[in-house]
ZAMIPA-463802 format. One record per residue: residue in three letters; y negated, x, z negated of N, C-alpha, C, O in turn. Coordinates in pm, 1 decimal. Each point is the difference from the previous one (the first is absolute). Layout:
<atom code="ALA" n_py="Y" n_px="X" n_pz="Z" ca_py="Y" ca_px="X" ca_pz="Z" c_py="Y" c_px="X" c_pz="Z" o_py="Y" o_px="X" o_pz="Z"/>
...
This chain:
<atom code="UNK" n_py="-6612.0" n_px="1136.8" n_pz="-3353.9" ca_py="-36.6" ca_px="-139.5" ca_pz="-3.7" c_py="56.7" c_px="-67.6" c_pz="-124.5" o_py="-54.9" o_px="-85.3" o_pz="-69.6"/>
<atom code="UNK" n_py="160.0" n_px="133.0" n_pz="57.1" ca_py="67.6" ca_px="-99.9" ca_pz="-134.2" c_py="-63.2" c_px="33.1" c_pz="-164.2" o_py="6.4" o_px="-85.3" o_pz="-88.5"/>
<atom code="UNK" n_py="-66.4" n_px="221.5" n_pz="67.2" ca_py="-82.4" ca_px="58.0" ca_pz="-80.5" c_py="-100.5" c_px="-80.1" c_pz="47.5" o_py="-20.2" o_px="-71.8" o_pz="-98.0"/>
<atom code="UNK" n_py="-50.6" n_px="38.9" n_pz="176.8" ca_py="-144.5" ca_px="-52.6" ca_pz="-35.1" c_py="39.8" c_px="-148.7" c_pz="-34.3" o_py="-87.6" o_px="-52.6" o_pz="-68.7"/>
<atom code="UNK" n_py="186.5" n_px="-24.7" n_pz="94.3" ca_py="63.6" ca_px="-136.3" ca_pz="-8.1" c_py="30.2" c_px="-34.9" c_pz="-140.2" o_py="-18.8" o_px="-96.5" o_pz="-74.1"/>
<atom code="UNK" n_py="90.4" n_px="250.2" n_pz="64.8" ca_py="-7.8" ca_px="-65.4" ca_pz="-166.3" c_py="-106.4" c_px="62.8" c_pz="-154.9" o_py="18.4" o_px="-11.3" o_pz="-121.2"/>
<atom code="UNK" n_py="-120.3" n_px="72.1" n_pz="197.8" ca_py="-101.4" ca_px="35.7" ca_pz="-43.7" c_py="-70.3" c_px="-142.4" c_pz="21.6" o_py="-49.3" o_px="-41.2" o_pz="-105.0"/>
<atom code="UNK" n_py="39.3" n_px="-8.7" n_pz="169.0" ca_py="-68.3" ca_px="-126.8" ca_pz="30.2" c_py="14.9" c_px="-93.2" c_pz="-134.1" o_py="-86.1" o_px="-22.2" o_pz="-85.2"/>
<atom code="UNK" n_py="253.8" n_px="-37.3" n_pz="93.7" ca_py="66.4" ca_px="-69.8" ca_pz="-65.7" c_py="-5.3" c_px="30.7" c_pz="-134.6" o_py="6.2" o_px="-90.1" o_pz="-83.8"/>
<atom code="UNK" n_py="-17.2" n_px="208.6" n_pz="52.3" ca_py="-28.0" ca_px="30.1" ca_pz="-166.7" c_py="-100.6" c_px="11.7" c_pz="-24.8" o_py="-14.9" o_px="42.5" o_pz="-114.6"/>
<atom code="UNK" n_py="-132.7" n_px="-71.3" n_pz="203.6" ca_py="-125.8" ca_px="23.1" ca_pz="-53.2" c_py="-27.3" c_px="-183.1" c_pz="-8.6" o_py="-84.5" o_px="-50.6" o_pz="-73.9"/>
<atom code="UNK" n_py="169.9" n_px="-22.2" n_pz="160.0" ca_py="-22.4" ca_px="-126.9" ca_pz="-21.5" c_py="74.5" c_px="-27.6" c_pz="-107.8" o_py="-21.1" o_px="-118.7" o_pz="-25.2"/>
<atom code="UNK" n_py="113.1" n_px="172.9" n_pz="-69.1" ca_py="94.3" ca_px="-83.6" ca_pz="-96.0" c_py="-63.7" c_px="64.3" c_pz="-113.4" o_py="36.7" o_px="-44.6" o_pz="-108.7"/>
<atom code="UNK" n_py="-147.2" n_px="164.5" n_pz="105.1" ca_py="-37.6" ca_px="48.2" ca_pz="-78.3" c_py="-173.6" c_px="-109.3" c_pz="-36.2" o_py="-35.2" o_px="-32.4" o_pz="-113.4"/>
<atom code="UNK" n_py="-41.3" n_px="-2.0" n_pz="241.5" ca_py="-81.7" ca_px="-120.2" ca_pz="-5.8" c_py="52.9" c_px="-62.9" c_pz="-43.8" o_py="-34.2" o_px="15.6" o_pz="-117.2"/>
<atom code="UNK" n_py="129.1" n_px="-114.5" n_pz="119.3" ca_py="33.7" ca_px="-130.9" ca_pz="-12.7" c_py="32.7" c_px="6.8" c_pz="-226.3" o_py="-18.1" o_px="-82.7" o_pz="-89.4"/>
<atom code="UNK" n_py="60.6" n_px="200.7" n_pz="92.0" ca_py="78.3" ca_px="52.5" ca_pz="-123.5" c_py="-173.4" c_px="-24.4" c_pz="-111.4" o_py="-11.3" o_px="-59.8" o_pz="-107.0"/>
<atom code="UNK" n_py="-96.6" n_px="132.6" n_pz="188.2" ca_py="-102.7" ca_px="-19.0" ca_pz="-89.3" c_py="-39.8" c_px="-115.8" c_pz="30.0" o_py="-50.2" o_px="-51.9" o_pz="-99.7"/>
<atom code="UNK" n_py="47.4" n_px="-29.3" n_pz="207.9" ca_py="-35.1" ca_px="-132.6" ca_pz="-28.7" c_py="29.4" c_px="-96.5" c_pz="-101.4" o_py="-61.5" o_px="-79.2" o_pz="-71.4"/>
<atom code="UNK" n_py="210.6" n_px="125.8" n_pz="97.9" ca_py="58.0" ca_px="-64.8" ca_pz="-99.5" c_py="-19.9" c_px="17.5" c_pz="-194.0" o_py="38.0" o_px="-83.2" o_pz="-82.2"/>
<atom code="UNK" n_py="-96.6" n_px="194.7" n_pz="57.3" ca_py="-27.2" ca_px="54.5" ca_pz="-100.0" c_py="-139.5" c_px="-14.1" c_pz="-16.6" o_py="-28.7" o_px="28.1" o_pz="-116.3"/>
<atom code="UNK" n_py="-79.5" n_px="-62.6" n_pz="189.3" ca_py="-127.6" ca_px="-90.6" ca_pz="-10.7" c_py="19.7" c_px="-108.0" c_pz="-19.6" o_py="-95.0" o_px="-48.4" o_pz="-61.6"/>
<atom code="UNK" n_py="216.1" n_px="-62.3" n_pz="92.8" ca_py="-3.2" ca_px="-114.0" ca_pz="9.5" c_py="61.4" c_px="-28.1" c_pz="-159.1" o_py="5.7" o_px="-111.6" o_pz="-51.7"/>
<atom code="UNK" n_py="38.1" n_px="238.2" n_pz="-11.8" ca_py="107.4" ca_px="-69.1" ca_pz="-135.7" c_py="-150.7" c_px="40.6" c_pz="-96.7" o_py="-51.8" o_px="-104.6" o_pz="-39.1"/>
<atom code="UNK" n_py="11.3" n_px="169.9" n_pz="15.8" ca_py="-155.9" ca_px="48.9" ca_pz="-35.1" c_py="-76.5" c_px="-138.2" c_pz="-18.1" o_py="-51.0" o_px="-28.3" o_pz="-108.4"/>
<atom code="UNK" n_py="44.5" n_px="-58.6" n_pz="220.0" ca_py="-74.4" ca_px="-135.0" ca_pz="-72.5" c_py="32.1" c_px="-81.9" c_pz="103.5" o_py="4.1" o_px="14.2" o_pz="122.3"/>
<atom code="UNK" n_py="30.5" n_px="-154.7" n_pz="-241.6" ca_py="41.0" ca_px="-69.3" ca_pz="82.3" c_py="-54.4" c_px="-105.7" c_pz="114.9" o_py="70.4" o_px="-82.0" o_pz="59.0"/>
<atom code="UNK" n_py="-201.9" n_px="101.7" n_pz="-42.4" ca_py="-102.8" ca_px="-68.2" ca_pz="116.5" c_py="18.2" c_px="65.0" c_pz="101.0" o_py="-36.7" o_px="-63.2" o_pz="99.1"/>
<atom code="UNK" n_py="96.7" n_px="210.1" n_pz="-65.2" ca_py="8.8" ca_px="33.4" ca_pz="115.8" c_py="77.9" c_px="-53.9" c_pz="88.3" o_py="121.2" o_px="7.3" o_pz="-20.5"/>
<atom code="UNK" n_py="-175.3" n_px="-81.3" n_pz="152.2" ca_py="82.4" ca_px="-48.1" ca_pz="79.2" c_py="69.6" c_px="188.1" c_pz="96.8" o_py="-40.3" o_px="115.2" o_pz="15.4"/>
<atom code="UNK" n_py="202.0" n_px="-230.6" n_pz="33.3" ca_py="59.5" ca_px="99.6" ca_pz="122.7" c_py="-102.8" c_px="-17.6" c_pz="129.3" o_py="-48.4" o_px="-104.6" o_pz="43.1"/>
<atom code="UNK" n_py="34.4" n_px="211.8" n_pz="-5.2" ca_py="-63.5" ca_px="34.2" ca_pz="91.5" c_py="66.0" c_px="50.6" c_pz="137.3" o_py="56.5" o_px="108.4" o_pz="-14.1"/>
<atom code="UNK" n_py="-51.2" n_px="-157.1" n_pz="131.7" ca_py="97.1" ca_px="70.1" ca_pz="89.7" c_py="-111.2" c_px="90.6" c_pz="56.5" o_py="-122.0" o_px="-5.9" o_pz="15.6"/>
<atom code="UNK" n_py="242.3" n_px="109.8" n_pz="12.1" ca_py="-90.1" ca_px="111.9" ca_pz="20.2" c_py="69.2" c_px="28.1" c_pz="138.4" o_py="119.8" o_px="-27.6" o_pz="6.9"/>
<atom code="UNK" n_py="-186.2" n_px="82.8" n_pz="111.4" ca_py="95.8" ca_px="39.4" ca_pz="145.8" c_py="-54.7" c_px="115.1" c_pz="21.5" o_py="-99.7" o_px="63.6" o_pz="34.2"/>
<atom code="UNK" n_py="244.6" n_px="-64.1" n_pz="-80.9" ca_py="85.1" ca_px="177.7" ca_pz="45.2" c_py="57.6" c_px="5.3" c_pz="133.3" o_py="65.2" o_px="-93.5" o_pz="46.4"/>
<atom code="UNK" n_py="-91.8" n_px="216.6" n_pz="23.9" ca_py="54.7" ca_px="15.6" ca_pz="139.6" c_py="47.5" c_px="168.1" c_pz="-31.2" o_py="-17.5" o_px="64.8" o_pz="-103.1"/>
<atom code="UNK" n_py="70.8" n_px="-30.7" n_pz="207.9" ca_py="61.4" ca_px="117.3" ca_pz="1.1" c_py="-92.8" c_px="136.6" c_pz="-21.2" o_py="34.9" o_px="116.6" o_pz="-19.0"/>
<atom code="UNK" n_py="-170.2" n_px="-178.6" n_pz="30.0" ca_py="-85.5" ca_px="121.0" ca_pz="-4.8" c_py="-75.4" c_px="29.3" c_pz="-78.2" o_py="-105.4" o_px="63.4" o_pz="5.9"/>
<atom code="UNK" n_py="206.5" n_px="-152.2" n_pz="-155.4" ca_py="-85.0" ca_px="-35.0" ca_pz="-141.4" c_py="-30.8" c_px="100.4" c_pz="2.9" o_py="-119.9" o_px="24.2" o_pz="14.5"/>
<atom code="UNK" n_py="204.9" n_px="70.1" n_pz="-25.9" ca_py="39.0" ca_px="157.4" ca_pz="-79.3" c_py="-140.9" c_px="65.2" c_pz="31.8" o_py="-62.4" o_px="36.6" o_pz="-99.6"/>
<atom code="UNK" n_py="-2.3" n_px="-14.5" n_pz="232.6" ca_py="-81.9" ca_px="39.6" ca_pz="58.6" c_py="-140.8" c_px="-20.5" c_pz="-87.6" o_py="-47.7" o_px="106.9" o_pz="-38.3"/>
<atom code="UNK" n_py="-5.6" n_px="-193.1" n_pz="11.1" ca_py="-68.7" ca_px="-139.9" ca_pz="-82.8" c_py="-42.1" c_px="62.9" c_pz="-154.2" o_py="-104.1" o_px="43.5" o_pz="-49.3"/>
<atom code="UNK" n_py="297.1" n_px="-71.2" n_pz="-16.3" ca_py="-24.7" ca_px="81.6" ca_pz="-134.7" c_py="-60.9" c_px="124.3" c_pz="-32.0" o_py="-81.1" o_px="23.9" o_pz="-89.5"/>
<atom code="UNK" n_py="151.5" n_px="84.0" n_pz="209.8" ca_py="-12.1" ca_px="170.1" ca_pz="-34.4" c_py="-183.4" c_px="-9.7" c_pz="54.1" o_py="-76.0" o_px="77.8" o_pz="-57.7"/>
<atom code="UNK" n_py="20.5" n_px="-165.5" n_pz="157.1" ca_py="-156.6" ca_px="53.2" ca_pz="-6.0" c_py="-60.6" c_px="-75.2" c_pz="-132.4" o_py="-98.0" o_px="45.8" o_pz="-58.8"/>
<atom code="UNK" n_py="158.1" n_px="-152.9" n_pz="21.5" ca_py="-76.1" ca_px="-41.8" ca_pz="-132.6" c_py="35.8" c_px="52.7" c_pz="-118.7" o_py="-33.0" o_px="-45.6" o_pz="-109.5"/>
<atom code="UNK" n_py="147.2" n_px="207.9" n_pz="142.4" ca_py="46.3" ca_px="58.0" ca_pz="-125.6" c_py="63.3" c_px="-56.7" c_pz="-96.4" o_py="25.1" o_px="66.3" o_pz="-100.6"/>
<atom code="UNK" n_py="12.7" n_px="-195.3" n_pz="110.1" ca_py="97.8" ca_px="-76.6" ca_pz="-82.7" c_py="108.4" c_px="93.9" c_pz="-14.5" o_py="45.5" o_px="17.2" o_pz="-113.1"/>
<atom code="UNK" n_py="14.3" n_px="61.8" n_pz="235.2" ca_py="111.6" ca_px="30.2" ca_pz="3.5" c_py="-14.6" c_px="140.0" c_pz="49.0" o_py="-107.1" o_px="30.7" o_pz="52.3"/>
<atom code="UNK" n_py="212.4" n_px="67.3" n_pz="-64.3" ca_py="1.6" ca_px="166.1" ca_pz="59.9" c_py="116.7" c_px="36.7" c_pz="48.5" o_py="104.8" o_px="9.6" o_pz="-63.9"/>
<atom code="UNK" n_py="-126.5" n_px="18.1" n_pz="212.9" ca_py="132.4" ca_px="50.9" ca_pz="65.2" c_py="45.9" c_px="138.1" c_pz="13.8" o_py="-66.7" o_px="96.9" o_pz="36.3"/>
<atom code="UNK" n_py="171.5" n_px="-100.5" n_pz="-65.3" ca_py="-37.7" ca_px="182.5" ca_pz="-34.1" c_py="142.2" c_px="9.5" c_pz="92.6" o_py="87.8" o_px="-85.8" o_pz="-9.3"/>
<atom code="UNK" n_py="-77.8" n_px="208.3" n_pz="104.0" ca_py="104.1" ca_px="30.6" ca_pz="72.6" c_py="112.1" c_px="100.6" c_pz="-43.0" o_py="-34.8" o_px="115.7" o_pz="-23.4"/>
<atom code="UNK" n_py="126.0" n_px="-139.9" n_pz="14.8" ca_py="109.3" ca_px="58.6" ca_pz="3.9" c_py="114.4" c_px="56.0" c_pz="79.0" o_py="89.2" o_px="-63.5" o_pz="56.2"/>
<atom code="UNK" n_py="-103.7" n_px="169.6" n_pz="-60.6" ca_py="84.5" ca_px="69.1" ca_pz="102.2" c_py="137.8" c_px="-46.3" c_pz="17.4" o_py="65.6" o_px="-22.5" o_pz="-101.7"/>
<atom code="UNK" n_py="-6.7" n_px="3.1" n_pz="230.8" ca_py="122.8" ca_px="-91.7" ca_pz="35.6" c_py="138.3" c_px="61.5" c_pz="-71.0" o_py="108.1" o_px="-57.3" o_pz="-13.4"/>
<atom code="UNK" n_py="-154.8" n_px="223.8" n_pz="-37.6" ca_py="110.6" ca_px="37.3" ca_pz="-89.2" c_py="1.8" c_px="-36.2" c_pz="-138.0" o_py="103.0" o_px="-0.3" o_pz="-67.3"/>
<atom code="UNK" n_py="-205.5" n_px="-27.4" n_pz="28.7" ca_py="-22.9" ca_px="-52.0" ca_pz="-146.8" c_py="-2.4" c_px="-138.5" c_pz="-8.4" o_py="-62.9" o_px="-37.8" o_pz="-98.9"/>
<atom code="UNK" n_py="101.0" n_px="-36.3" n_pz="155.5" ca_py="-15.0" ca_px="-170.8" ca_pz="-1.0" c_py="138.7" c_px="-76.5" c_pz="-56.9" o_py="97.7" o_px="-31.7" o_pz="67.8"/>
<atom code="UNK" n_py="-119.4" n_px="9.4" n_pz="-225.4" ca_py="98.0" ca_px="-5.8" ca_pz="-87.8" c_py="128.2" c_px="-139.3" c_pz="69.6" o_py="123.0" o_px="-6.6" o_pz="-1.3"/>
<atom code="UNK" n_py="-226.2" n_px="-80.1" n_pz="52.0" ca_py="60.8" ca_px="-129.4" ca_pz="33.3" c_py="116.7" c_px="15.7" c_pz="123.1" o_py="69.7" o_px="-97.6" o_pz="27.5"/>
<atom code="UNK" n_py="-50.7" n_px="242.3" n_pz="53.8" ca_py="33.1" ca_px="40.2" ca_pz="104.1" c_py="164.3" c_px="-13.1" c_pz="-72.6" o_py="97.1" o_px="-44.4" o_pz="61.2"/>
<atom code="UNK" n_py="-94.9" n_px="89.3" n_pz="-190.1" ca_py="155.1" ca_px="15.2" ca_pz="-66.3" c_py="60.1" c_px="-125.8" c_pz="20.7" o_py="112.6" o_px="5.2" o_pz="49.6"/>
<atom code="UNK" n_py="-158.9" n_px="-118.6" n_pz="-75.1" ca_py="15.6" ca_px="-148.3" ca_pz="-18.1" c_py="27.7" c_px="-60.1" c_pz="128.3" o_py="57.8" o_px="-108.7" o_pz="-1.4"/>
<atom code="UNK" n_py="-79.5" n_px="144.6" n_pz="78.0" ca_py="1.6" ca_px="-26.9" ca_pz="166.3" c_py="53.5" c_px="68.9" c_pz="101.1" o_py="29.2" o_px="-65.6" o_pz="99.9"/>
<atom code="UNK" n_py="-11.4" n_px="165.3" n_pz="-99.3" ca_py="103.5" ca_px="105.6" ca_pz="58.1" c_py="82.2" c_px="89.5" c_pz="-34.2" o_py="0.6" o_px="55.7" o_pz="-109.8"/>
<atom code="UNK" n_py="121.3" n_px="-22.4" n_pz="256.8" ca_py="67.0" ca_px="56.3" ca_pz="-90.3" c_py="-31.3" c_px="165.6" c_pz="-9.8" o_py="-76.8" o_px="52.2" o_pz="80.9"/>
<atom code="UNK" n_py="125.0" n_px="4.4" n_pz="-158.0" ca_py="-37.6" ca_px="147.1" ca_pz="12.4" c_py="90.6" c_px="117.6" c_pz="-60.1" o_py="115.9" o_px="-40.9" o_pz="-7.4"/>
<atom code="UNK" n_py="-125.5" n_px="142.6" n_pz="-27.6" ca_py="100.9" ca_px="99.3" ca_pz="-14.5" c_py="-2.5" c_px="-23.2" c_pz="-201.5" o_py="-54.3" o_px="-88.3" o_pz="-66.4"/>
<atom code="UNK" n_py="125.8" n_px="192.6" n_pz="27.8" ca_py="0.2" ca_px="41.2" ca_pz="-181.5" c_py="-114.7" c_px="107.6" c_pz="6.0" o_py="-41.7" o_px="-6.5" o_pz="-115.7"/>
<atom code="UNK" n_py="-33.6" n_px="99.8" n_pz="177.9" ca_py="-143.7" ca_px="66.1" ca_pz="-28.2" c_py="-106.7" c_px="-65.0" c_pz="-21.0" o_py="-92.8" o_px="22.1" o_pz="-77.7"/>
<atom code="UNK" n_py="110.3" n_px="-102.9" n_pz="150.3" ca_py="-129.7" ca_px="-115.4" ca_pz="47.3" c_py="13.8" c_px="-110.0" c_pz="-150.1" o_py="-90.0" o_px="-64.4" o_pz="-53.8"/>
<atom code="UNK" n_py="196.3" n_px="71.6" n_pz="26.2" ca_py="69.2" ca_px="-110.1" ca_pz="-104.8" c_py="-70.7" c_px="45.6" c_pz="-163.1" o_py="-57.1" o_px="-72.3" o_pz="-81.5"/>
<atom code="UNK" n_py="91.2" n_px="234.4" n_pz="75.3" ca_py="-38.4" ca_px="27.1" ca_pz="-110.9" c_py="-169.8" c_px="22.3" c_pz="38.8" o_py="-81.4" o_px="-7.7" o_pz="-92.0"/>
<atom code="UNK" n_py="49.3" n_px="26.9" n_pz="189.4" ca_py="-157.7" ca_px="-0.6" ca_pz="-10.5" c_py="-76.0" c_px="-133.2" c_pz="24.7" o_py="-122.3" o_px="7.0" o_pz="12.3"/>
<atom code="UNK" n_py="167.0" n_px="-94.6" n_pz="-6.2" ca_py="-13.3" ca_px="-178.3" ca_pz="-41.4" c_py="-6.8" c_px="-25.0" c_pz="-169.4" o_py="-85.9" o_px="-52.5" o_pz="-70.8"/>
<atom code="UNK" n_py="218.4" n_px="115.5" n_pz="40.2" ca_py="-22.1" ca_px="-23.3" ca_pz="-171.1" c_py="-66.6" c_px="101.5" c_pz="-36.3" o_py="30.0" o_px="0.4" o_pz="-119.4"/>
<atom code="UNK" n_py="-99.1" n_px="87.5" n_pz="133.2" ca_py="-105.4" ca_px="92.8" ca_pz="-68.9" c_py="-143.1" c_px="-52.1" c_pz="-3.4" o_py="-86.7" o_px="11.9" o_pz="-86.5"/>
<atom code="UNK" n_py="85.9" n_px="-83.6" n_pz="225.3" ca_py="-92.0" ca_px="-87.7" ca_pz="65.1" c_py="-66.4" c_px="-128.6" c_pz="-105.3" o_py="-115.9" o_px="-35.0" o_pz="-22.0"/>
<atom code="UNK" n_py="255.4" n_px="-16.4" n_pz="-31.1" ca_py="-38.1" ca_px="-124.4" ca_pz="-62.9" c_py="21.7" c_px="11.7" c_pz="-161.1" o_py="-6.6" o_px="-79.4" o_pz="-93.9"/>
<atom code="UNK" n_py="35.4" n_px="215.5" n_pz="108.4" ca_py="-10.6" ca_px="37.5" ca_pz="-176.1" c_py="130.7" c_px="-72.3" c_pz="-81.8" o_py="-10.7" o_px="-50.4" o_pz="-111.8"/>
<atom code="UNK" n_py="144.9" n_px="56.6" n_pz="196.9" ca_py="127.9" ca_px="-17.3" ca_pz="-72.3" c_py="67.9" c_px="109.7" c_pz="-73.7" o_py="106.4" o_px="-21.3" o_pz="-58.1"/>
């Protein structure tokens, strides 16, 4: 659940990011509110805006950042993220 939550949240900050980058482009464009719900994500990936691609729960780099874990797991985190 918290993977699709913040899959959500970064496909909305990633909208808002090009909105915002249409709006500096010219200056007649009005802000536009746009409503986002939790099932943007859903929305984007059939209109291909966006691609979810799965990752296996041993390879999930962000796992280092958030839990704790052993020195094997440690050096295969930094191989992971190319340190």
């Amino acid at each position: 659940m918290s993977e699709y939550i913040a899959m959500t949240l970064t496909a909305r900050e990633a909208a808002a990011l090009i909105l915002l980058l249409k709006e500096l482009r010219s200056a007649d464009v009005r802000t536009k509110h746009i409503d986002f719900r939790w099932h943007y994500i859903c929305q984007e990936v059939d209109l291909r805006h966006i691609m979810v691609k799965r990752i296996s729960t041993h390879k999930q780099a962000a796992d280092g950042l958030t839990k704790a874990f052993y020195k094997v797991k440690s050096s295969s985190l930094s191989n992971s993220l190319e340190f």
